[in-house]
C-alpha positions in Angstrom: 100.8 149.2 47.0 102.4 145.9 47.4 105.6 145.3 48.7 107.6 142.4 46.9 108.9 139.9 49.8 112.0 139.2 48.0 113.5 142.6 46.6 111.2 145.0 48.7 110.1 146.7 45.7 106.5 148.7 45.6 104.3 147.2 43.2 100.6 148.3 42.1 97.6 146.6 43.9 96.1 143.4 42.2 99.5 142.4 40.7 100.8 138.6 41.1 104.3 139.1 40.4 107.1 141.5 41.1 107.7 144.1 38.3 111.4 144.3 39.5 112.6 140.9 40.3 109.4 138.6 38.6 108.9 137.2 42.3 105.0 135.7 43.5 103.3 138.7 45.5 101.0 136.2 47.5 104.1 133.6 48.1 103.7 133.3 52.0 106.4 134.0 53.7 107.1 132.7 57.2 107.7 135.5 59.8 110.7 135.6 62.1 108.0 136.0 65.0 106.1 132.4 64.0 109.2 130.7 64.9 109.2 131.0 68.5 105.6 129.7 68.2 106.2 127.2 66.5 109.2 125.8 68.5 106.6 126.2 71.6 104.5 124.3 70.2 106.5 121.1 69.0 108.1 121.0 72.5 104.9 120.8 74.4 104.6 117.0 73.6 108.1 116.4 74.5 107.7 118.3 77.7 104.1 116.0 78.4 106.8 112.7 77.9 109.3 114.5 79.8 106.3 115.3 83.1 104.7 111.3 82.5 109.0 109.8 82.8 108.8 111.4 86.2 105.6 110.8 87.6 106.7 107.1 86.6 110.0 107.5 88.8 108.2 109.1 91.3 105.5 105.9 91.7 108.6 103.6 91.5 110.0 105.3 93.8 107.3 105.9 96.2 106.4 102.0 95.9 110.2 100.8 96.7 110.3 103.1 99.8 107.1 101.3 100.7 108.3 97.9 100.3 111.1 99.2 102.0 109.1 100.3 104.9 107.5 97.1 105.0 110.2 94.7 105.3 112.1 96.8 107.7 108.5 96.8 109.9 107.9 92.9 109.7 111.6 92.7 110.8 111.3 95.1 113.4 107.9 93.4 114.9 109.4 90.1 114.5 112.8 90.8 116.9 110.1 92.9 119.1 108.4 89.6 119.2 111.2 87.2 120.0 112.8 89.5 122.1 110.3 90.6 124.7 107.7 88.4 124.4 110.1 85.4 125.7 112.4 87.3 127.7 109.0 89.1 129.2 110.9 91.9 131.7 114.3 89.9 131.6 114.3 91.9 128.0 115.4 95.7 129.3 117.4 94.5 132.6 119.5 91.9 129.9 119.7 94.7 127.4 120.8 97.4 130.6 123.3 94.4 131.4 125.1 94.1 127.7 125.4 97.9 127.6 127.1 98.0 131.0 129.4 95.1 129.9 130.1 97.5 126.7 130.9 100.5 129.2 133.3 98.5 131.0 135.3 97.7 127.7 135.3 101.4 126.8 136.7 102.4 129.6 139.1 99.8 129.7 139.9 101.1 125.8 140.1 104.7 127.0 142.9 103.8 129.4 144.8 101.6 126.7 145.3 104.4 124.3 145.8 107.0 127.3 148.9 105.1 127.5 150.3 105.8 124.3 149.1 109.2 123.7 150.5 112.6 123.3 147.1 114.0 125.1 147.9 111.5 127.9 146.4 114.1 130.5 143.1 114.0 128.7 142.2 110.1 128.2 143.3 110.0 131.9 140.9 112.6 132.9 138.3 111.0 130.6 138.7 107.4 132.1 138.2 108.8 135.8 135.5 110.7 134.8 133.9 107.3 133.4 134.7 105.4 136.2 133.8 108.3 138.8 129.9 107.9 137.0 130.0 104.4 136.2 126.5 104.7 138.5 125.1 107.6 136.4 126.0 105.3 133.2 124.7 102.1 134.3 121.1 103.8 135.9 120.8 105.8 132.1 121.5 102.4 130.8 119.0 100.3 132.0 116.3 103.8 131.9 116.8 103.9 128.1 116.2 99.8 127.9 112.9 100.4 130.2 111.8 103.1 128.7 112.2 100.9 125.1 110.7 97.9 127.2 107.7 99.9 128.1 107.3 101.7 124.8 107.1 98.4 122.8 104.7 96.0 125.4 103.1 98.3 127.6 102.7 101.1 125.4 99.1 102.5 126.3 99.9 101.5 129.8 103.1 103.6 130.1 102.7 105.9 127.3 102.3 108.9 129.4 104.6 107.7 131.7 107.8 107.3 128.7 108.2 110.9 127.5 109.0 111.9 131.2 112.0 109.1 130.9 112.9 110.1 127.7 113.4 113.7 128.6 115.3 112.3 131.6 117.5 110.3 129.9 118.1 112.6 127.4 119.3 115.5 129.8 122.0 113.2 131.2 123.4 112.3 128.1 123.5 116.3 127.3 125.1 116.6 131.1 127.6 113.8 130.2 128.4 115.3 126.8 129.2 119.2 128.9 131.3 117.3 131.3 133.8 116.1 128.6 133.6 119.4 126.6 135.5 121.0 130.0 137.8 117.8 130.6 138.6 118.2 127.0 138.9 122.0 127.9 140.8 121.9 130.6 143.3 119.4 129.6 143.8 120.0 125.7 144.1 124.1 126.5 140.8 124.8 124.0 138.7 127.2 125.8 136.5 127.6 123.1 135.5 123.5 124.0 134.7 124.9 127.8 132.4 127.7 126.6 130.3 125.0 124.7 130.3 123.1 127.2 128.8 125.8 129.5 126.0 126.4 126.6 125.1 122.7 126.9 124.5 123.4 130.8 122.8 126.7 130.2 120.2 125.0 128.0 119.6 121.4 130.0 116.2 122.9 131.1 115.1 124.1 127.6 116.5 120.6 126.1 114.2 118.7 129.2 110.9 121.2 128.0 111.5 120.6 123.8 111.5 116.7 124.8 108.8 116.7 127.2 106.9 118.1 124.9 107.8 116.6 121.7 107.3 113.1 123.5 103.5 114.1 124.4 102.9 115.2 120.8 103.9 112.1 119.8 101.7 110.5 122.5 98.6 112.7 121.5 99.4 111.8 117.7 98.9 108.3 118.4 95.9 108.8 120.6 94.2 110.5 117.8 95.1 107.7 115.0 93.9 105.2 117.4 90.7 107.2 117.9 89.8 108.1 114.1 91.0 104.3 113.6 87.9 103.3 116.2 85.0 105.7 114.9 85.7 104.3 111.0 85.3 100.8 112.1 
């Protein structure tokens, strides 16, 4: 038996047309399941257009950061150039002296606007602080410039050498930053300030190790282009 597609009627085996409603037996009838495959089907080349669109962005992309890159390199090598290879060592102790001169008028701003403040007590405290360390500022001045110095002309001279100042210099900028947490502490009445303050000076060891270490990796990265760079030529 035969089952008419339009009515539903049983009909005998070997007829062509329904015997209730005259309707074509072997009309073919499109099933509700041969949608979905069919939609499947006409958006795989929409999805193939969609995937090549974005590997196209992705290349443009990837080419303008190199270009980028490039520019901002050539730039880079060309102030490196002017800057320390005429100034030679005058290059860091200038450098030290401009960030000194830069201190001066931020201290001399700090005690401006303590003047007309509300947290008077604080920008006070703050500028005696500054002044108190103007050493400490000036020496991690004119370490950072050095170590920069070093790191640029002398770089496979001092290259072991400049993680060590790195990690110094780093730690007293930490110790500098936990020194105004408590002024700011102390004077503003926010002890929640004082107890990150003592977390800073809990962890100045562990920040010294993480940059020790992180400077050698970068030293040992180097070492190994430079080497693979050498056994290909």
């Amino acid at each position: 038996m035969a089952a008419c597609p339009n009515c539903g009627s049983e009909n005998p085996d070997g007829v062509d047309r329904c015997g209730n409603c005259g309707a074509e037996l072997t009309a073919q009838i499109v099933r509700p399941e041969a949608q979905p495959a069919q939609a499947v089907q006409r958006a795989q080349p929409e999805a193939k257009t969609f995937g090549r669109q974005m590997e196209d962005l992705g290349r443009k992309i990837a080419v303008t950061g190199q270009k980028i890159s490039v520019k901002t390199g050539k730039r880079g090598s060309e102030f490196d150039r002017i800057w320390y290879g005429t100034l030679g060592l005058l290059a860091p102790i200038i450098g030290g002296l401009i960030a000194t001169v830069v201190f001066l008028v931020f201290v001399l701003v700090v005690g401006a606007v303590a003047v007309g403040s509300e947290h008077r007590s604080f920008w006070d405290e703050l500028r005696d602080f500054l002044e108190t360390n103007f050493l400490l500022f000036v020496g991690l001045f004119f370490l950072s410039s050095f170590t920069a110095y070093f790191n640029k002309v002398h770089r496979r001279i001092f290259r072991w050498i400049t993680p060590i100042l790195s990690a110094v210099g780093l730690v007293g900028w930490f110790w500098i930053l936990a020194q105004v947490l408590f002024i700011a502490a102390r004077t503003l009445a926010r002890s929640g300030l004082g107890d990150l303050g003592d977390f800073v000076m809990l962890f100045l060891p562990v920040i010294f190790v993480i940059a020790l270490l992180a400077g050698y990796l970068v030293v040992l990265f180097q070492v190994t282009i430079e080497k693979t760079a050498v056994t290909k030529v």
